[in-house]
N, C-alpha and C positions, 0 to 999 in steps of 0.2 A: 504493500500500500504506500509506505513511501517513497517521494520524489525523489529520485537521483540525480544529484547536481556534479554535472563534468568541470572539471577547471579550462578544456581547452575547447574550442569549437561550438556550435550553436547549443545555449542551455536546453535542457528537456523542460517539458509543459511544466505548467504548476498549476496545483489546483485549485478550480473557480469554485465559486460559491454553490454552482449547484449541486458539486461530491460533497458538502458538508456533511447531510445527512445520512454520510457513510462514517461520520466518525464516532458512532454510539454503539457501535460494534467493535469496538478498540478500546485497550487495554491504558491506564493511567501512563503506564512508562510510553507507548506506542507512540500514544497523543504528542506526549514531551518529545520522544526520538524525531517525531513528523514535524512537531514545532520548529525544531532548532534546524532541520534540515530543509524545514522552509524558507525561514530566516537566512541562511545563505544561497539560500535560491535567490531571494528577492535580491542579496546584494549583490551575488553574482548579475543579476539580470541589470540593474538600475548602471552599475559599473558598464558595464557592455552598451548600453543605453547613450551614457554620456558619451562613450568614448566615436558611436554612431550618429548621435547630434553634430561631435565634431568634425568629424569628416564631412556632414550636410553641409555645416557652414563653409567649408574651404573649397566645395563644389559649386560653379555657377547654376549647372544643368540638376542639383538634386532634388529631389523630388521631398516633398516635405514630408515631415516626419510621422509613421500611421501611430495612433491610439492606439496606447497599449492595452490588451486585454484583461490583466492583472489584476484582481480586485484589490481598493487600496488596502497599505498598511494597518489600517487600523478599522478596518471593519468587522462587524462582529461575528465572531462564530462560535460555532458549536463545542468548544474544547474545554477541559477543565481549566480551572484557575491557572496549575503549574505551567498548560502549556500555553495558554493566552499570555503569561507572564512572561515567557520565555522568548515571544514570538514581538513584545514591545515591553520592554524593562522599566523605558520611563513612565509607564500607566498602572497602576493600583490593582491588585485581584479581585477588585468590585468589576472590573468588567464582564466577569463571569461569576455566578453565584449559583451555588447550587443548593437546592430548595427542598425543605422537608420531605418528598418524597420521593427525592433521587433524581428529579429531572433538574437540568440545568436552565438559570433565568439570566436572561441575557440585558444589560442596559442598553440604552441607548446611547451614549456616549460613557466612556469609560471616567471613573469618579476616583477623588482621593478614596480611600481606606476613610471608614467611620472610627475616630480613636474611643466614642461611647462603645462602640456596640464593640470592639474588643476588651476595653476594661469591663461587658458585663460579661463575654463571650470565657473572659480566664475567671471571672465570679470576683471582683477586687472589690469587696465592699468600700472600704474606705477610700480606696480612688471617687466611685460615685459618689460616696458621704461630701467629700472636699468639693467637688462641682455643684453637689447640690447645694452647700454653705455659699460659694462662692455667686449663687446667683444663677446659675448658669441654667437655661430652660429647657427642661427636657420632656417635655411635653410636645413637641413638634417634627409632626412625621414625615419623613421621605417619600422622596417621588414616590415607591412601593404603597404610602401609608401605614409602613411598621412606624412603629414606639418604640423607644428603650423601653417599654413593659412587654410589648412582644416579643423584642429580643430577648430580654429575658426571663419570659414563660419558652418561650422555643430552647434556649439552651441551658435550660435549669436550673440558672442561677437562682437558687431561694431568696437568699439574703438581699440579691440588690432588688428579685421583685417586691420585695417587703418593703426597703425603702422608698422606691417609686412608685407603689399605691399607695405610702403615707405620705409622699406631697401630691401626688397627685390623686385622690381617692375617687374622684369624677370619670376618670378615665379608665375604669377598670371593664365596662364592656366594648372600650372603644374599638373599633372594627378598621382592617386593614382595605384596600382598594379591592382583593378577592373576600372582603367580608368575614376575614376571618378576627376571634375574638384573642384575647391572651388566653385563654381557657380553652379554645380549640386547640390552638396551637402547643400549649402542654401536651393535653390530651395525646395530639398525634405524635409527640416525643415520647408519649409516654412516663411524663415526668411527675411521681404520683404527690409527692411532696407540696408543688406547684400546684396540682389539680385540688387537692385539697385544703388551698390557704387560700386560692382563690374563689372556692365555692363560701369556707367560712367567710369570707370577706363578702359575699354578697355577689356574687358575678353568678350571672345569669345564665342556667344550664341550655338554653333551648335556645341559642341565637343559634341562627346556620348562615354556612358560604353560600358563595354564590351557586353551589350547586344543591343547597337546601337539605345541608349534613350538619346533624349537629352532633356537639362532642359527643356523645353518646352513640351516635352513628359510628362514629369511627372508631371510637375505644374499640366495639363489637366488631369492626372490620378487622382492628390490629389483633383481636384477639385478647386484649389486655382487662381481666377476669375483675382487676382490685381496680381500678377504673369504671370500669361498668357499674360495681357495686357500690361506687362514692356520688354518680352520679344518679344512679337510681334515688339513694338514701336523701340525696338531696331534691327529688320530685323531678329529675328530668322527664321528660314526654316520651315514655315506654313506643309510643304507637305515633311518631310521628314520621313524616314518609321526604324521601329523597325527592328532586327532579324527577325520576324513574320510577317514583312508588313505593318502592322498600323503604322497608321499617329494621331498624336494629337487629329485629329479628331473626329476618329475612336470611344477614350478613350473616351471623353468629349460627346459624342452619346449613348455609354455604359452607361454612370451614369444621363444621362438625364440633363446636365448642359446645359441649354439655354443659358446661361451669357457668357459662353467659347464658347459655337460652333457660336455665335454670332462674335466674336471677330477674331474668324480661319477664319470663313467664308467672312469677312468682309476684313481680312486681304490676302485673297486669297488662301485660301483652295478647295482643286479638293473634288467637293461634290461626284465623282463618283470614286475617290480614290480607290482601292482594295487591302485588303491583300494578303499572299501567297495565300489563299485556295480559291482567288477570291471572296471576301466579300466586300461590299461596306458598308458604314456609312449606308446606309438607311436599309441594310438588318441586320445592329448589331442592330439598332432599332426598328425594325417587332420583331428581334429571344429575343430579352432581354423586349420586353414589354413596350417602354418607348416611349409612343403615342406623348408626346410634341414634341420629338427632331423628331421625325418621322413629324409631321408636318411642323415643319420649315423645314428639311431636303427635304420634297415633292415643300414645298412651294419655294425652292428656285432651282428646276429642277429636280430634281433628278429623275432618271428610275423608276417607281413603278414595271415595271418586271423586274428586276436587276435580274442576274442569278449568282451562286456562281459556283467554279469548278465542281460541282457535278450534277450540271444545276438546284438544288433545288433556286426555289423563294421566296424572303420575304414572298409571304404568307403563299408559301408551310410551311416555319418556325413558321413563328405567327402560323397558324395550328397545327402544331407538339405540340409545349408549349403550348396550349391552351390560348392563350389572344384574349379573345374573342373582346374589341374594337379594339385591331390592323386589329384583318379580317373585321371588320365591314369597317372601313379608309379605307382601300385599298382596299376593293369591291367597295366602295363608290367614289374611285379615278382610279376607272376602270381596276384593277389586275386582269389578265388572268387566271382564276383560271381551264385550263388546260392543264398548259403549265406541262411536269414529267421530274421527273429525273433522273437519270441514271439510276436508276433500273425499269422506268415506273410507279411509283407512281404519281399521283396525289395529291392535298393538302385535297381532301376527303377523300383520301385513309388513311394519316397520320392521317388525324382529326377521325378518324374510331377507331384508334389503343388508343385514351385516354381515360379514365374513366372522366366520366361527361362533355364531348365534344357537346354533344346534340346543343346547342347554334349555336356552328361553324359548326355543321354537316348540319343542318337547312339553313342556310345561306350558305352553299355550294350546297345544292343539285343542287337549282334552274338555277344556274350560270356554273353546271358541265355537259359537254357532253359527252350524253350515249355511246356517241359512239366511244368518247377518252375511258371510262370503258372498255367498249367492247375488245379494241384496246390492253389495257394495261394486260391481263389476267386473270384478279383479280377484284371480285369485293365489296367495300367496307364492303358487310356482309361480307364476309368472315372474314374480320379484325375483325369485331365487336366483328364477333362469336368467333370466336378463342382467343380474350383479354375478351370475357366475359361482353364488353361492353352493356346491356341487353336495357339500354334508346338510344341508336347510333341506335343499331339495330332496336329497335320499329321503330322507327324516318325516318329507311332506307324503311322498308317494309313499314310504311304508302306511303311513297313518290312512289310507285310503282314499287321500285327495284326487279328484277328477282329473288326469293327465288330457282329458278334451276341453276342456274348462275354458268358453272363446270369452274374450275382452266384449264389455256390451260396444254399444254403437258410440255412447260418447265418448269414452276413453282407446277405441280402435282410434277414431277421427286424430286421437292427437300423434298417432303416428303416420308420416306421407306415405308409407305402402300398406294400411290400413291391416296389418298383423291381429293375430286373433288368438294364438296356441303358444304357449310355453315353450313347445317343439318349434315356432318358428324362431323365437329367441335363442333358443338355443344354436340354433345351425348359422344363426345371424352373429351369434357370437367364435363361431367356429369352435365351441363347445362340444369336442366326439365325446367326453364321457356323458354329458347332461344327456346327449342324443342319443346314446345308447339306454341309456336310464328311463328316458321316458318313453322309448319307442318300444321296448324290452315290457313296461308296465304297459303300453297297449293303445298308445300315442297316434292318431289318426294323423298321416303326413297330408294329406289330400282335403285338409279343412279348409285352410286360408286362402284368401283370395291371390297372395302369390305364393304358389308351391314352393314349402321349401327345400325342393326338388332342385330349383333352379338358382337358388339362393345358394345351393352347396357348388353347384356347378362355376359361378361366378365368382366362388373362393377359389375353383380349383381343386376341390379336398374330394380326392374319388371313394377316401376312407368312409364320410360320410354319406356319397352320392350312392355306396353300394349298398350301408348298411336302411338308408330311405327306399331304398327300391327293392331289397329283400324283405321289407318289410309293408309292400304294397305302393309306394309313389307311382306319380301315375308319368311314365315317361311320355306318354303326349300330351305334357301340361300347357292351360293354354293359359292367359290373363286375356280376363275379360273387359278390362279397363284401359287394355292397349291391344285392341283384336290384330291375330296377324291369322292368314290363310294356312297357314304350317306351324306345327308344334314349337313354344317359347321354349323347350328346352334347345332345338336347333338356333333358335336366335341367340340363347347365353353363352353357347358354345361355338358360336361360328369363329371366334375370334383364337380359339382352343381345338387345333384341326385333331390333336391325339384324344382331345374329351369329345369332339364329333365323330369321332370314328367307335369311340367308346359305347356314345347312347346311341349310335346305331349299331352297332353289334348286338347290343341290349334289346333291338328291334323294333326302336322310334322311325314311326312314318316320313319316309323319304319321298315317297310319291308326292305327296302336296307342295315340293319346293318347287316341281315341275308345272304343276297344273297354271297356268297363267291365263288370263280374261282376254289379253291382249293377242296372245298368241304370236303368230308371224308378220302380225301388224305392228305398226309406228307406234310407242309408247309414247306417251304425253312425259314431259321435262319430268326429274325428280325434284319434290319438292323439298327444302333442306327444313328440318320440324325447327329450328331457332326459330326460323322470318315464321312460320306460318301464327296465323291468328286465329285462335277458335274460337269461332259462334258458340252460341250457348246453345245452338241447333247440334253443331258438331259435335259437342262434348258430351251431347244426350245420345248421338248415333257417330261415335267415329269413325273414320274410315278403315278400311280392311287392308294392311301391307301385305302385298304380295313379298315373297319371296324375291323375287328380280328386282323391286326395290330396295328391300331392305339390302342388299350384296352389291347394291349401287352408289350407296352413301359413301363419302369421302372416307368412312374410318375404315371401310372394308371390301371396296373396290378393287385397291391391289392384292386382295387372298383369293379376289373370284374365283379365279381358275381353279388353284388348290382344295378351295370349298368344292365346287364346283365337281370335280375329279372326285374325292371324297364318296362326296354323295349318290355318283352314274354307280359306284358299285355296289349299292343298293336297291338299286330303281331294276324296272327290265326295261321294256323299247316307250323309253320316254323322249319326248320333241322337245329340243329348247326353245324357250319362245327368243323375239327378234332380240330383245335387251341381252339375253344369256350369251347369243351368240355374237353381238357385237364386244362382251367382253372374253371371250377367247380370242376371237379375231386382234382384239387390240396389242396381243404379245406373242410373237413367234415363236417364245417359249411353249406356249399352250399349245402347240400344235397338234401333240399328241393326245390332249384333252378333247379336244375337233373330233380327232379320229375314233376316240374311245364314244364317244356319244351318236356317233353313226348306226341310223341302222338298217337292217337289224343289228339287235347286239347278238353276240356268241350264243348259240344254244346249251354250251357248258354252265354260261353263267346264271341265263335262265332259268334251267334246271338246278341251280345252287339256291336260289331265292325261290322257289317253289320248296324245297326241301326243309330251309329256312321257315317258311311259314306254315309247314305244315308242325311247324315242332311251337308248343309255348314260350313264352318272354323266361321260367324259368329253367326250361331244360335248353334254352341258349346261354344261359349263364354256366351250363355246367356241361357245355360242349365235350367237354377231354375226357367225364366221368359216363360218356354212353355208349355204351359195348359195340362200338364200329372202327371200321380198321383207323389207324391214324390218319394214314395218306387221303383219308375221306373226311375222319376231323380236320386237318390241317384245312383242308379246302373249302368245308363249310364256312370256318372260323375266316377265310381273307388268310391265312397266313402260307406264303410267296416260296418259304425255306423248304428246303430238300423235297420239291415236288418229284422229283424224278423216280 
């Protein structure tokens, strides 16, 4: 990260203001190394600079001097004190301050040093005493709006804040520019001594910052138990709520502090509380995993179906995050496990969507009704399949779940090829175990509106293209949303001459590439589908691709032939129409493609595709295993080797 400065030849970059907000990833020493090596970057560069001015002025024809890019010397950044110090020596470590809660506050011009706020920061009673005698007012806040009583309630000087609430006894809830009180600011130090001289003295438990936290808010964020309990004792506002809604308790339920929600709740804290997003304490403790405060939280009333704005329930959450004993508690404590939420999810349905959820999926089945699944569109293989969750899924299908289970209408719509079967998620994911798993339990390939017959063909993946068609796919799949006059699985494959030679061996219809409307007639131009524009006539009655178009478009023109050749070894005395033939003609490669589509064709081969069709789509799969000589297998199969 940092800048390396050459002594000879043009200096390297230095960094502009917009890398600053890389340096909160860097370490105290890093910062100081980058400082000082910045620092003689700059002097290297300013040297280099003047010595380039010079030479401008002793040139008539020089071109004037470009702006430098450099941000100046003294502009602010992100760095600690030591390296802001090190980077301008003659300016004060006020130029960077760093603020109770670890982030860094930047001035706007760098200041002397405060000699108040370090006589109270080393706790010098009697330095303050002398200033106080001497007149000196220390009642008058800085640009910030800190006090010397700020300062020190923030760094716990006891003694000098005792003296400056006894001249100043007015100013004890005085509030800083983020609204903070002397009393906050102990609080968030942690400084108990301080929190308790200022609550005797009268300071007021329930001011909040700007962001509407008051000490007690935050004692219960920092976790700080003998705080909480000074504050309570003193009437702080148990149930008074953030910007966000939470309440103390809220905080103190997040981090699993028994000692503090003890303390809120004792001291009259609303156990059903809700932030803005309709979150109650019991449901921060289901979604953050923190089963103690969840039991006191139960134990002391609390809703176990709390509902949040989104009508998601504690365990719908515990679900989601996988914390498997929170679902176990609250099954155990009688949680509705089907109550959905705004989108009709279920807490199966979430528990579906994790990787290594098995546990909570297990424990929900039994407790989940099939008939809220039904209800909601969706059913949890779907999730499985689709996140790839392969042990969810085992888990579902053992337990009996519907492996035909289609997406209803509104939730197909949100996908663009309108998917329907867990099976087609899975082959869309190239998924062979999931597809094995649910094809195995009894997985209909032939439901969806695009086979995902063709969907495996499109990966490529023959692993799955065999185990779909050994188990019924329909190799003359068509899509009825994009009609073509010939089987879609020839269209996904055209592009894949070993996967067309595949699904026709398999014994997908090759005749229909041939049949054309146009025949030996003049085919009207192809039209390219970018430019076309469909009527809402069109999109109700598409048009029908012929085969001769689709093998004319620019991506697949130059395979014509090869497709083309392919194909005549499946056909018997088929005519190409005028389009087929003008693309052989167009390459004197092809020639022998001409000759092979002449006919008649061979009586040998005729008699091959008669032999072919008298046999099933499965006993062409298992050519090599039917008691006929080889030299006869060989030749039904297409395969060319040792005919002789």
């Amino acid at each position: 990260m940092a800048t390396q400065v050459s002594t000879s030849g043009p200096p390297q970059r230095t960094l502009g203001s917009e890398e600053y907000s890389l340096y909160s990833s860097l370490s105290e020493e890093e910062l100081i190394q980058m400082a000082i090596e910045q620092s003689l970057s700059d002097n290297s560069t300013n040297q280099q600079a003047d010595h380039q001015k010079q030479r401008q002025c002793n040139s008539v024809n020089a071109e004037p001097p470009r702006p430098s890019h450099r941000p100046p010397r003294n502009s602010n950044r992100s760095l600690p004190a030591a390296a802001a110090q090190t980077l301008n020596p003659d300016f004060s470590t006020e130029v960077v301050r760093k603020r109770y809660d670890g982030s860094y506050c930047l001035n706007a011009k760098p200041v002397e040093r405060n000699p108040i706020e370090e006589i109270i920061k080393k706790g010098d009673e009697e330095a303050l005493g002398n200033l106080l005698k001497s007149g000196t007012r220390l009642c008058e806040p800085n640009k910030d709006g800190w006090l010397p009583m700020h300062e020190a309630a923030y760094y716990g000087s006891l003694r000098c804040l005792k003296l400056l609430l006894k001249a100043y006894p007015v100013m004890i809830d005085q509030r800083t520019l983020h609204e903070e009180t002397a009393l906050y600011l102990a609080t968030v130090q942690g400084h108990l001594e301080c929190i308790q001289f200022l609550l005797q003295s009268g300071a007021e438990p329930d001011i909040v910052n700007k962001s509407r936290e008051t000490p007690l808010y935050k004692a219960s964020e920092r976790k700080n138990s003998s705080a909480v309990q000074m504050l309570v004792d003193y009437r702080s506002d148990v149930n008074h709520r953030c910007n966000q809604g939470w309440t103390a308790l809220h905080e103190a339920v997040a981090r699993n502090a028994l000692d503090i929600i003890d303390i809120l709740v004792k001291g009259g804290a609303k156990i059903e509380a809700k932030n803005c997003y309709g979150i109650s304490p019991l449901f921060v403790a289901a979604q953050s995993g923190q089963l103690e405060a969840l039991r006191y939280i139960v134990k002391c009333g609390a809703d176990i179906n709390t509902q949040a704005n989104d009508s998601a329930t504690a365990l719908f959450e515990a679900s989601k995050n996988g914390h498997d004993e929170i679902v176990e508690f609250l099954l155990a404590q009688g949680a509705d496990a089907n109550k959905q939420n705004k989108d009709g999810f279920l807490p199966i349905h979430i528990a579906a969507k994790k990787r290594d959820n098995d546990d909570i999926v297990s424990m929900l089945i039994p407790v989940t009704s099939r008939v809220r699944v039904k209800r909601s569109g969706i059913s949890p293989l779907h999730i499985a399949a689709e996140c790839n969750n392969d042990g969810v899924l085992e888990e579902l299908i053992n337990a009996g779940y519907d492996v035909n289970f289609t997406l209803s209408f509104d939730r197909a719509r949100l996908y663009e090829d309108r998917r329907s079967t867990a099976l087609y998620f899975s082959v869309m994911n190239n998924n062979i175990y999931a597809t094995k798993l649910l094809l195995e339990a009894g997985a209909n390939p032939n439901i969806d509106l695009i086979n995902p017959l063709l969907i495996s063909i499109r990966h490529g993946c023959v692993t799955t293209m065999k185990m779909l068609l050994d188990h019924g796919a329909n190799i003359n799949a068509y899509i009825s949303t994009h009609p073509t006059s010939f089987p879609a699985t020839v269209m996904f494959s055209m592009k894949y001459l070993s996967l067309l030679k595949y699904v026709m061996d398999l014994g997908c219809d090759a005749d229909s590439c041939f049949t054309c409307e146009y025949g030996s007639a003049p085919h009207p131009p192809v039209e390219d589908p970018r430019e076309q524009n469909d009527t809402p006539q069109d999109l109700k009655h598409p048009k029908i691709v012929q085969f001769c178009e689709m093998v004319s478009t620019p991506e697949l023109s130059r395979w014509a032939g090869p497709i083309i050749d392919v194909l005549l070894d499946y056909v018997g005395n088929a005519r190409l129409c005028s389009r087929l033939q003008e693309h052989l003609d167009s390459y004197s490669e092809w020639d022998c493609i001409k000759t092979k589509a002449e006919l008649p064709r061979p009586l040998t081969h005729l008699c091959r595709l008669k032999v072919r069709s008298l046999l099933d789509r499965n006993r062409l799969k298992l050519l090599d295993t039917l008691p006929l000589p080889g030299r006869l297998i060989r030749y039904l199969s297409y395969d060319t080797s040792n005919q002789s």
